[in-house]
C-alpha atoms as one frame of an Amber mdcrd trajectory, in Angstrom:
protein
   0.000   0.000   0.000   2.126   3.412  -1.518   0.990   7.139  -0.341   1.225
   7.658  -4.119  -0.270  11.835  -3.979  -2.967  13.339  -5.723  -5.273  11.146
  -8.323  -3.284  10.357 -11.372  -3.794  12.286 -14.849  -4.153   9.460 -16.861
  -2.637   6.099 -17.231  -2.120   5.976 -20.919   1.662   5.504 -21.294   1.980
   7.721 -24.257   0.240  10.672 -22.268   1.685   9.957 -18.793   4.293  12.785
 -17.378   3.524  13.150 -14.118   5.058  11.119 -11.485   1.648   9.576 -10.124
   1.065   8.568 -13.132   3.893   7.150 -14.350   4.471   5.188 -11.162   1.039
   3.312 -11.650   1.786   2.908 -15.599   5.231   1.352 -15.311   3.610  -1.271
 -13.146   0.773  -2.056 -15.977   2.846  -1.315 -19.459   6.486  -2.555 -20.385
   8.769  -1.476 -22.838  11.405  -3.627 -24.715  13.732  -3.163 -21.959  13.090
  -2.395 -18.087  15.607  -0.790 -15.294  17.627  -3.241 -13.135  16.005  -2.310
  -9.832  19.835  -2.108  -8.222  21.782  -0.103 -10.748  18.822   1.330 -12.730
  20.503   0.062 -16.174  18.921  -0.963 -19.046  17.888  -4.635 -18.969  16.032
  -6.887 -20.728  12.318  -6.161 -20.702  10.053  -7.906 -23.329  13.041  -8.098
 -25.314  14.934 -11.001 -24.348  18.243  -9.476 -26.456  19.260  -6.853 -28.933
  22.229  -6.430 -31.625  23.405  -2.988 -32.129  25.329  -2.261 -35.471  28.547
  -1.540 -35.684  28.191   2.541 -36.652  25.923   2.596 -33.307  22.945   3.279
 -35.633  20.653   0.296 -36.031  19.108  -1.661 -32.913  17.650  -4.979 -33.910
  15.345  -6.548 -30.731  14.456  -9.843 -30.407  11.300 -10.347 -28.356  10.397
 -13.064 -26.081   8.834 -16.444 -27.011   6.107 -16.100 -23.987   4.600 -13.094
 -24.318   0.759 -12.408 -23.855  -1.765 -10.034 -23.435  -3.550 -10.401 -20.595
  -6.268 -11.864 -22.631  -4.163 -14.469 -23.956  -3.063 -13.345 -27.418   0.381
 -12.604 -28.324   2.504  -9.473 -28.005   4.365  -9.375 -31.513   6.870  -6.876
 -33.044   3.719  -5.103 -34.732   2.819  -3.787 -31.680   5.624  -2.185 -30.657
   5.708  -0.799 -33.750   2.167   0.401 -33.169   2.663   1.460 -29.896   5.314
   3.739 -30.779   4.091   5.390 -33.814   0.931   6.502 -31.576   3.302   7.770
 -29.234   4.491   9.821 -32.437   0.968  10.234 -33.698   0.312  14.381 -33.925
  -3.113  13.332 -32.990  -1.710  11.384 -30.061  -0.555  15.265 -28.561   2.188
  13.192 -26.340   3.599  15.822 -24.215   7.016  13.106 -24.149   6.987  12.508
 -27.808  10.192  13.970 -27.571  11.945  10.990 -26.340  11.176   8.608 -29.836
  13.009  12.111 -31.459  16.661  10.215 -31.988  14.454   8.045 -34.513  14.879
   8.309 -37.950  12.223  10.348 -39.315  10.531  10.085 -36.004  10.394  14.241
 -34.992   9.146  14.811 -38.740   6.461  12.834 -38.659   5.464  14.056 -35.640
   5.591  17.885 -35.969   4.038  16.634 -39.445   6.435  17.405 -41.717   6.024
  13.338 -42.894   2.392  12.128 -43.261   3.173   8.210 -43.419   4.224   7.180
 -40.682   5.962   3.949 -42.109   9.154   6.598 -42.699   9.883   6.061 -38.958
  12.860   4.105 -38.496  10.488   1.632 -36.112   9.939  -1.554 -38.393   8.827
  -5.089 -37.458  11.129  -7.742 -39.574   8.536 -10.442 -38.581   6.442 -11.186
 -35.422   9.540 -11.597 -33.261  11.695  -9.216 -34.314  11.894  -5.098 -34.023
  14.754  -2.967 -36.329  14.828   0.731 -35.022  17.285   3.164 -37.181  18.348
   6.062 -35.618  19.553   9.770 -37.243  23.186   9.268 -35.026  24.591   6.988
 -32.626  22.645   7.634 -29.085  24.140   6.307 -26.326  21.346   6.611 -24.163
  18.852   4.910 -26.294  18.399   1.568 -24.300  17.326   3.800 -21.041  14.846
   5.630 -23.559  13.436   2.279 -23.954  12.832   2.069 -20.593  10.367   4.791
 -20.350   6.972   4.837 -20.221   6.022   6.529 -23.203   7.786   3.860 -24.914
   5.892   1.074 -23.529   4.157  -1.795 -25.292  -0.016  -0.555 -25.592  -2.927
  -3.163 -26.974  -3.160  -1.973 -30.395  -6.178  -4.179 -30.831  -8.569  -2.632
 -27.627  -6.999   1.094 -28.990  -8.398   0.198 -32.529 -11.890  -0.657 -30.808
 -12.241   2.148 -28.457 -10.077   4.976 -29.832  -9.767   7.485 -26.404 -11.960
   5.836 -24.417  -9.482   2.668 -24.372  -8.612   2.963 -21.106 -11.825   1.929
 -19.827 -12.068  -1.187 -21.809 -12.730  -4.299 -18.712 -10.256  -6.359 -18.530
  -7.201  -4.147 -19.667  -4.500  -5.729 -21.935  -1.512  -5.279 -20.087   2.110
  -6.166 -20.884   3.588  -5.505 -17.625   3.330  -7.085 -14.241  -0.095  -5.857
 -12.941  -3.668  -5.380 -14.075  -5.596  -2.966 -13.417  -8.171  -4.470 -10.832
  -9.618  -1.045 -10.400  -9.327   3.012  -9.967 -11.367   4.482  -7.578 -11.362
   8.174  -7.911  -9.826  10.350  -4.571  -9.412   6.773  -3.217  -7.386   3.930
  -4.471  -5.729   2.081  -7.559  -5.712  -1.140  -7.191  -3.445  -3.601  -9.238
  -3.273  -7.464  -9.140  -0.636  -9.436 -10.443  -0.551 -10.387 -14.505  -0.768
 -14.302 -14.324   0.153 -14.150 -18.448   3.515 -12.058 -17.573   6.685 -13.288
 -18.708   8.191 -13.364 -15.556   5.130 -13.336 -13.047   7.116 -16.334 -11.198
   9.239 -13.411 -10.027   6.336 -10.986  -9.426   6.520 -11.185  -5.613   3.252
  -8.811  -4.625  -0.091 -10.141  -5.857  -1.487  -6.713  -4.824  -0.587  -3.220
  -4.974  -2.898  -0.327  -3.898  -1.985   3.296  -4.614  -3.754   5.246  -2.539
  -4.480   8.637  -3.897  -4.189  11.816  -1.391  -2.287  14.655  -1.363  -2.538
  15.787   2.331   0.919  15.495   4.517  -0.711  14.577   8.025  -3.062  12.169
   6.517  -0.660  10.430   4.682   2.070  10.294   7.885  -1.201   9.049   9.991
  -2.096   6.427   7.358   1.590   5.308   7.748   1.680   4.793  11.429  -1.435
   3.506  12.252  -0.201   0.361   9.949  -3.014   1.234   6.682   0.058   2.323
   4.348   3.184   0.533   3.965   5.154   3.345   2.022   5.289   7.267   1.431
   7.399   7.697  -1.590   7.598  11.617  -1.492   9.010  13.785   0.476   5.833
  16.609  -0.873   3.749  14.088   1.045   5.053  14.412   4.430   4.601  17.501
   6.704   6.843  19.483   6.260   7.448  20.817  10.554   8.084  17.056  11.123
  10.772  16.269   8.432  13.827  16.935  10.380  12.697  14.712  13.246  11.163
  11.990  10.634  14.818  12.138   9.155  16.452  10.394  12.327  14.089   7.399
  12.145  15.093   4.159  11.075  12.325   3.518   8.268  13.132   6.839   7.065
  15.174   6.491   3.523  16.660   9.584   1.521  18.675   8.648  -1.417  19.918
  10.656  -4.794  17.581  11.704  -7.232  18.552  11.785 -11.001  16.627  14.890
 -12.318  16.537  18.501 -14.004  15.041  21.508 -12.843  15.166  24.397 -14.898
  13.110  27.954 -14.999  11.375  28.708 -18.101  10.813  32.961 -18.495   8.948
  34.542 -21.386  11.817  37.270 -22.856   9.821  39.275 -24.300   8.186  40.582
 -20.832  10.163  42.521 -18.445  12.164  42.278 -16.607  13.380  38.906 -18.654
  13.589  40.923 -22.352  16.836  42.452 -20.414  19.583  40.296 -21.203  21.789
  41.397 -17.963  18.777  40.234 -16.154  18.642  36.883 -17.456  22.552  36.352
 -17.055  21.785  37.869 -13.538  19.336  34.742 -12.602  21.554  32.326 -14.451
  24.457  33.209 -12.077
């Protein structure tokens, strides 16, 4: 049971950006690789192996032989294909469309610039087997592949319900969980995916994200035994964090993140240059 903060925005992963959402996503959707949960590297994910050419380029990914929807049919190269050409989709309006960019043809088919969309240097070779070109060598790639907005969607309940896809009971999902329900200003509840790859290694058959965004409730949830984890520190009050800090359940660790300050420069004071390298120093 996770403090997780306010409700989520949506759990589609090509429109997820916020952390609450993104936290409930990765447990429902998987991408061709996944982070080792130690080191945070790339690792297999419903890949099982890739080949990278030798000019850094070309990433050919061989998928796993046991992989399902959660309605039993197979996940196949097609849909990650599909998956990530709606993530490219103008129509899609993917605030992280960004991150599919390093494609090949993939930021000109999305600022529409390209109308077909078989330009994009995603291609399935057969059922088995995905071939993604890129414009240069990107040594980041595989963690892009991580991400959510690269995750592996049912193409075949998106087809049938367009927008409203999310709704569809059961969910396809291609990662550990299914969404067992989502209770507004309440709870999300997921149960483990008995058709996932590696649900012998799935460990919790339930996971409730509890949706709340006020500090003492959350800490009082905590202690009186009804959550088992705050993950934010936004969700804690903030007169009790220095004395929370010397507690023995209380973890801090590094963060990998940017911040940065977006100003409009054509409003004062930020149309003054000496202001701007003011703020920057």
């Amino acid at each position: 049971v996770m403090i997780n903060g306010p409700d989520p925005e949506t759990l589609d992963p090509a429109l997820a950006t916020g952390i609450e959402d993104l936290r409930v996503t990765a447990g429902l959707f998987e991408g061709l690789a996944r982070n080792d949960p130690v080191t945070a590297a790339p690792i297999p994910g419903l890949a099982a192996r890739w080949e990278i050419s030798s000019n850094g380029c070309v990433y050919t990914f061989h998928l796993r032989d046991n992989l399902f929807w959660t309605a039993g049919e197979p996940i196949t190269a097609q849909d990650v294909v599909y998956s990530w050409r709606r993530a490219l989709d103008p129509q899609t309006a993917s605030e992280y469309a960004g991150q599919l960019f390093y494609v090949k043809n993939a930021e000109d088919y999305n600022s529409g610039k390209i109308k077909d969309p078989s330009l994009v240097g995603v291609h399935a070779l057969d059922a088995r087997t995905v071939q993604v070109e890129l414009n240069q060598p990107t040594a980041f790639f595989l963690d892009l592949c991580t991400f959510q907005t690269l995750c592996v969607v049912p193409r075949q309940i998106l087809e049938k319900y367009g927008q409203d896809w999310m709704r569809a009971r059961p969910l396809p999902t291609s990662g550990p969980y299914l969404l067992d329900f989502w209770r507004l200003n309440d709870k999300i509840r997921l149960r483990k995916n008995p058709f996932y790859w590696d649900a012998a290694n799935t460990k919790s058959d339930i996971v409730d994200f509890l949706c709340l965004s006020a500090p003492n409730t959350a800490l009082n949830l905590y202690e009186t035994g009804q959550a088992d984890i705050i993950w934010d520190r936004e969700n804690l009050p903030n007169e009790l964090l220095d004395a929370l800090a010397r507690r023995p359940d209380f973890h801090s660790f590094h963060y990998l993140g940017t911040y940065f300050i977006r100003c409009n420069v054509t409003k004062p004071p930020f149309d003054d240059p000496r202001v701007r390298k003011a703020l920057a120093l």
